[in-house]
C-alpha positions in Angstrom: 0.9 2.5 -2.5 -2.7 2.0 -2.0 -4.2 2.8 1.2 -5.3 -0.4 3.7 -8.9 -1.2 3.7 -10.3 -1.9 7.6 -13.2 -3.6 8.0 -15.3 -2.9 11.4 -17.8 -5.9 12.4 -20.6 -6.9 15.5 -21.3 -10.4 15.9 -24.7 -9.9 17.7 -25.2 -13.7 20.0 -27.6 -14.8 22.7 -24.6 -15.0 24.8 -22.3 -12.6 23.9 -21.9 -9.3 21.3 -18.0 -9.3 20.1 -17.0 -6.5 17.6 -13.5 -6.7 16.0 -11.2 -4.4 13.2 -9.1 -6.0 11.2 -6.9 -4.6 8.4 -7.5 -7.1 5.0 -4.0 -8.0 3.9 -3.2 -8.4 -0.2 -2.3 -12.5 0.4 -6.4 -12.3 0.8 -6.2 -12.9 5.1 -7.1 -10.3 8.1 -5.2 -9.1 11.0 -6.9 -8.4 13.8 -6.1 -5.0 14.9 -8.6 -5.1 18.2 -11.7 -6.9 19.6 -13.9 -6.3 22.3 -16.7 -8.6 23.7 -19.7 -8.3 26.0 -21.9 -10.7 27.6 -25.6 -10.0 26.1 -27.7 -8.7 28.9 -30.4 -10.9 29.3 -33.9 -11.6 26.9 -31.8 -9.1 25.1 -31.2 -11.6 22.3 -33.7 -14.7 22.5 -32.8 -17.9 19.9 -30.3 -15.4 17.5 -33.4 -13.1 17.4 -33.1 -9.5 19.3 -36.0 -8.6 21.3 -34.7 -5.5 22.7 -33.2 -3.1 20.1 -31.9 -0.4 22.5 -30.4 -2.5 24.9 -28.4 -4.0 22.1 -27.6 -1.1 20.4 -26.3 0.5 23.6 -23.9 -2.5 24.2 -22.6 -1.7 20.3 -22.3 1.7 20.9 -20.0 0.8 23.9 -18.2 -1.4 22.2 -17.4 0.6 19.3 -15.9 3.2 21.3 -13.8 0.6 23.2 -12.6 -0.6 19.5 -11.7 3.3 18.5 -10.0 3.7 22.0 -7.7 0.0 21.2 -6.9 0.8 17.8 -7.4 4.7 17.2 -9.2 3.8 14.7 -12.6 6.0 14.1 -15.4 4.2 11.8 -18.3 5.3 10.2 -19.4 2.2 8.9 -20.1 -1.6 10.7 -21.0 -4.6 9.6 -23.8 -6.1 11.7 -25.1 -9.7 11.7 -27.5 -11.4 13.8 -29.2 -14.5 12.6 -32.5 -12.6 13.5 -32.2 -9.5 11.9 -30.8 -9.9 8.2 -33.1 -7.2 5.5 -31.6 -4.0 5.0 -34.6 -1.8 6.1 -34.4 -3.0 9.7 -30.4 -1.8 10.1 -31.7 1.6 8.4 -34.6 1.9 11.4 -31.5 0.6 13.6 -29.7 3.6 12.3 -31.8 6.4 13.3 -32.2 4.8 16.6 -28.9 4.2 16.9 -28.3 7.9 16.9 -30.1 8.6 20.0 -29.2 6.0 22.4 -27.7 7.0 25.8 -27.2 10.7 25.5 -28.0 13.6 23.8 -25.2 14.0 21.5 -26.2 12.1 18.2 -23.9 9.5 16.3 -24.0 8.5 13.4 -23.2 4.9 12.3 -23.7 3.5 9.0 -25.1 -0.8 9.3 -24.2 -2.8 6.7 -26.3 -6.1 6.4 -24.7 -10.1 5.8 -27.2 -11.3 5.0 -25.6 -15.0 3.3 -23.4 -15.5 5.8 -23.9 -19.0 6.5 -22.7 -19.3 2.8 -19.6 -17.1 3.1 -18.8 -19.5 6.4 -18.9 -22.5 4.5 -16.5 -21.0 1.4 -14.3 -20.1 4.2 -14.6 -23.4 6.7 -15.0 -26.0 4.1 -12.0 -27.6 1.9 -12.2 -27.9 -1.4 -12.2 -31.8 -0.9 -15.4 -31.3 1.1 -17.3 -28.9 -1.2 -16.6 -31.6 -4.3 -17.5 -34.8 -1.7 -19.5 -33.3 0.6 -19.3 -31.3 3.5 -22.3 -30.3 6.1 -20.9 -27.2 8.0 -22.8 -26.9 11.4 -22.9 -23.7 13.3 -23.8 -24.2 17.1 -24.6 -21.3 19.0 -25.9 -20.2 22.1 -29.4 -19.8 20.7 -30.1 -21.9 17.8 -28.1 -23.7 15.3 -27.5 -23.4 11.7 -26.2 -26.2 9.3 -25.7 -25.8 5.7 -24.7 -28.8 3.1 -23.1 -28.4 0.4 -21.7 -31.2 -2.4 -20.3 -30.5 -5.9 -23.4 -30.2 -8.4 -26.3 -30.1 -6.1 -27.8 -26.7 -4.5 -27.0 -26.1 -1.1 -29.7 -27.7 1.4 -29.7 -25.1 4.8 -31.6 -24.4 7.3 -32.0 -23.7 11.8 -33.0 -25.1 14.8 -34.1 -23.3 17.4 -31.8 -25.5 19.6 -28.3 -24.2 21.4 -25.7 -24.4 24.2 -28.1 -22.2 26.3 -30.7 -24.5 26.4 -28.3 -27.4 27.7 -27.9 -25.2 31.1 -31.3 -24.3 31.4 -32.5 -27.4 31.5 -29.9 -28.0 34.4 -31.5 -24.7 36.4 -34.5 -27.6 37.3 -31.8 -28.3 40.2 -32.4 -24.8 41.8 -28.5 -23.8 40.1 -28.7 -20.3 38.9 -28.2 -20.1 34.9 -24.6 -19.2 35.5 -23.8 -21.9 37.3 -25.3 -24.3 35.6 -22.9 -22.7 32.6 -20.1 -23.2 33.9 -20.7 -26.7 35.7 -22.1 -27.6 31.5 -18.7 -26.1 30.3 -16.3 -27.9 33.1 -17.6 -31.5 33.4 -20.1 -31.9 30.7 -19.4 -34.8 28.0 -21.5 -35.7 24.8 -21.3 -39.1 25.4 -21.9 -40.6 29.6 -20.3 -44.5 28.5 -17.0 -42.8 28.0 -16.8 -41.1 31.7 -14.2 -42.4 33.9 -16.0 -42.0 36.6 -19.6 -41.9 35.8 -21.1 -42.4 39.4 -18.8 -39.2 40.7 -21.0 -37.0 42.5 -21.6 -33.1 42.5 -22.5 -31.2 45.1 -24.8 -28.5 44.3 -26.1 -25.8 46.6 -28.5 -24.1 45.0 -29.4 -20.0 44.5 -33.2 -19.4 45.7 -35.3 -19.1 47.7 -34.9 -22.9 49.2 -31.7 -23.3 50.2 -31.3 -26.9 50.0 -28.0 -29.0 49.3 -28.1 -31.4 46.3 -26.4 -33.4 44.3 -26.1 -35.1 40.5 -23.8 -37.7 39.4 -21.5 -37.2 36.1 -23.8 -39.8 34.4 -27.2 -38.1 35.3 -25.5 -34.6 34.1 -24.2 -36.2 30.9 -27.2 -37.8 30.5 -29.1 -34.1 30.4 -26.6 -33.2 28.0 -26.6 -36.1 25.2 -30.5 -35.6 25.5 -30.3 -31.9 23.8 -27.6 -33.0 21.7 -29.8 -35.7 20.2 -32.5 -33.6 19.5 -30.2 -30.7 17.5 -28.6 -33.8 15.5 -32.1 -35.0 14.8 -33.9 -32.0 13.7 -30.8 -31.7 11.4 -29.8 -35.3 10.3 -33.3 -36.8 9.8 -34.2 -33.6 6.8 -30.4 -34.1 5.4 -30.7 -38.1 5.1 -33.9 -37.9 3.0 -31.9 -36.3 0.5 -29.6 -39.4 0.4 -26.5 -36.3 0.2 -24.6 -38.0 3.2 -24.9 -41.7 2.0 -21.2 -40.9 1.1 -18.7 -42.2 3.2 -16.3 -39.1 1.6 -18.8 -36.8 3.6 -17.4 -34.5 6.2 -19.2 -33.0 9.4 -17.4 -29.4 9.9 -18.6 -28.2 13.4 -18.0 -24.4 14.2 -19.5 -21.7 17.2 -18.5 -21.9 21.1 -21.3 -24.6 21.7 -19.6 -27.0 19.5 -16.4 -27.2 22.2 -18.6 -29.4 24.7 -16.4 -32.6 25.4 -16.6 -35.4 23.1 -19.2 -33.8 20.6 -17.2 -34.1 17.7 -17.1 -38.2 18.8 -20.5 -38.5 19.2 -21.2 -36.8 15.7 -19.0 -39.3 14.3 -20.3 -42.1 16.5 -24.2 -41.8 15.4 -23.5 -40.5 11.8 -20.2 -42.8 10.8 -18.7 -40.3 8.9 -15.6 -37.7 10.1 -16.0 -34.8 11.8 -13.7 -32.2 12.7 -14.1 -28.7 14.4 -13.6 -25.7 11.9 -10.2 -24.1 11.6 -9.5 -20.6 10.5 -5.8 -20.6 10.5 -5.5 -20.2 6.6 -7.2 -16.8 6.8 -6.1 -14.6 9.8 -2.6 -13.4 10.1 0.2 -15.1 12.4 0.3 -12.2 15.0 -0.5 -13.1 18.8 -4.0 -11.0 18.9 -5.3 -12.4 15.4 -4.4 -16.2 16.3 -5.9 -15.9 19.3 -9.1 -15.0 17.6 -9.1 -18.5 15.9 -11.7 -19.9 18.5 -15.1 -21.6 17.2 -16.7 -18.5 19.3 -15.5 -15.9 17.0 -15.8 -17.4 13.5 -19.2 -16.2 12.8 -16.8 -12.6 13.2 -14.0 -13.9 11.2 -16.1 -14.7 8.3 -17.7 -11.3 8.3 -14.7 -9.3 8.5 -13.2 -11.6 5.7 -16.2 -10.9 3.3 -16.6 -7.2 3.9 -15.5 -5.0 1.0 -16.2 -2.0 2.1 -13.4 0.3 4.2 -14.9 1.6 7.6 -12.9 4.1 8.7 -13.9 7.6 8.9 -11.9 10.5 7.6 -13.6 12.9 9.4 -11.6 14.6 11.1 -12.3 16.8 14.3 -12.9 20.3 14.0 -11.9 21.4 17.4 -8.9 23.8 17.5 -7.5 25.1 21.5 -8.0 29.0 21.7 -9.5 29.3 18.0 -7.0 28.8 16.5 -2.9 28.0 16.3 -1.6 31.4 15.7 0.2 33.4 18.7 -1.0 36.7 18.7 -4.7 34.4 19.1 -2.6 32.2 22.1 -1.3 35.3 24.3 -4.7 37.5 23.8 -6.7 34.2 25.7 -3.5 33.9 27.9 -3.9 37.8 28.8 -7.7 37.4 29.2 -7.3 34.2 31.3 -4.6 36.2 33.5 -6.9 39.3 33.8 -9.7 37.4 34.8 -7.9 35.3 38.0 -6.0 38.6 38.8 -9.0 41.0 39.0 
């Protein structure tokens, strides 16, 4: 019987770092065997790109140990994406720095580069219906977004904007709110589209965090409003290159939508709305295993980690194993001389 492979992986995010091991299965699917996730401390990670290496590195370093504590699993090996960092010869300089962060005891930990992974996660989101009609995958993070298009017989057209869910709830922190606030006010009662509220002149009351503490308000329509605004521009930086190349003139075109900024209410709709084709939110349930921890990993905020766990090859447990012995040694003439020693000592 051949022994399982485990993969060990770090999405690195402008919101969040989430690692994950996962055992690859012979039907070709993953089971999650333990994930761990961290909110990115802030101008850590600006637009996908990470500005300060040790920070992040220290937040992996935690988070691996968290992962070999969950699944006593050791690794030597990790494969590390960021949409900002994607040449091997930066994860080797990672590597050595890696070793030295927070403390003196060194660590050593292997970084493999993804490089194509916006390829791998449109093999993996994509049906085969859309990859012959055409399919345009959009990956919406907290940073920027990513979009790759992809039709039978034609070279994939991809690309980024430097556009996200973050900068939706900035532009709400105008109001005085502090950023997380204005996150989760985005998250609970933002919509993609203000003529479908039910109650569009509804008012919020906001008391801002600052230095001027002064009571306001905004009405579902003006918030919505803010919102459609940054969703319009993402969707035009994308659409207006895609439609020159006359690839979504076909009705049998699909819109795949995929990362946690793509769950804001009624995006899919308004996709569908302005481009008149279908649009659907990606769906990983063909590819993880039917256990409680691995379904609940099929969430649009973790499929930039599926999709690297699924296309890792290489096994990234360590069989190392530790070299510490108690008293020397397991023999007992070895166990009753430090037991007589030990004795001696508190007796003298």
């Amino acid at each position: 019987m051949s022994k399982p492979t485990y993969i060990a992986a770090i999405d690195i995010g402008t919101h969040s770092i989430i690692g994950a091991i996962a055992e690859k299965l012979p039907n070709k699917t993953i089971k999650i065997l333990g994930i761990e996730e961290t909110i990115t401390r802030p101008n850590a990670v600006v637009e996908g790109c990470v500005k300060d290496i040790n920070s992040v590195l220290f937040e992996i370093k935690t988070l691996c140990k968290k992962l070999t504590n969950q699944t006593n699993i050791r690794i030597n090996k990790l494969y590390l994406y960021s949409s900002g960092l994607t040449k091997d010869n930066n994860y080797k300089e990672w590597e050595l720095l890696f070793a030295n962060v927070n403390g003196k005891r060194k660590e050593s930990l292997s970084f493999i580069a993804t490089p194509n992974l916006l390829t791998s996660k449109a093999d993996l989101f994509l049906t085969p219906a859309e990859q012959n009609n055409g399919g345009l995958f959009i990956d919406m993070g907290a940073g920027s977004t990513s979009y790759i298009l992809r039709t039978k017989g034609e070279k994939d057209v991809k690309g980024m904007v430097n556009i996200g869910g973050f900068l939706i709830s900035n532009d709400l922190t105008y109001k005085g709110l502090s950023f997380e606030y204005a996150e989760k006010l985005k998250k609970k009662l933002g919509n993609a589209q203000p003529h479908k509220l039910e109650f569009p002149n509804k008012y919020i009351s906001l008391k801002p965090e600052g230095p001027f503490d002064i009571n306001q308000s905004i009405s579902l329509h003006d918030l919505s409003t803010m919102i459609e605004d940054r969703v319009n521009d993402t969707a035009r930086k994308i659409l207006s290159k895609l439609m020159k190349t006359g690839l979504l003139s076909s009705s049998d075109c699909k819109i795949v939508l995929s990362g946690g900024a793509c769950l804001l209410k009624n995006l899919p709709e308004w996709y569908a709305e302005k481009t008149h084709l279908e649009v659907r939110i990606a769906d990983a349930i063909n590819v993880i295993n039917n256990d409680e921890l691995s379904q609940s990993c099929n969430k649009p905020k973790y499929h930039t980690l599926l999709s690297m766990l699924l296309m890792g090859t290489e096994d990234c447990r360590s069989e190392k194993r530790s070299s510490w012995r108690p008293f020397g040694g397991f023999n007992t003439t070895n166990i009753n001389n430090r037991l007589d020693d030990v004795m001696g000592y508190i007796f003298e």
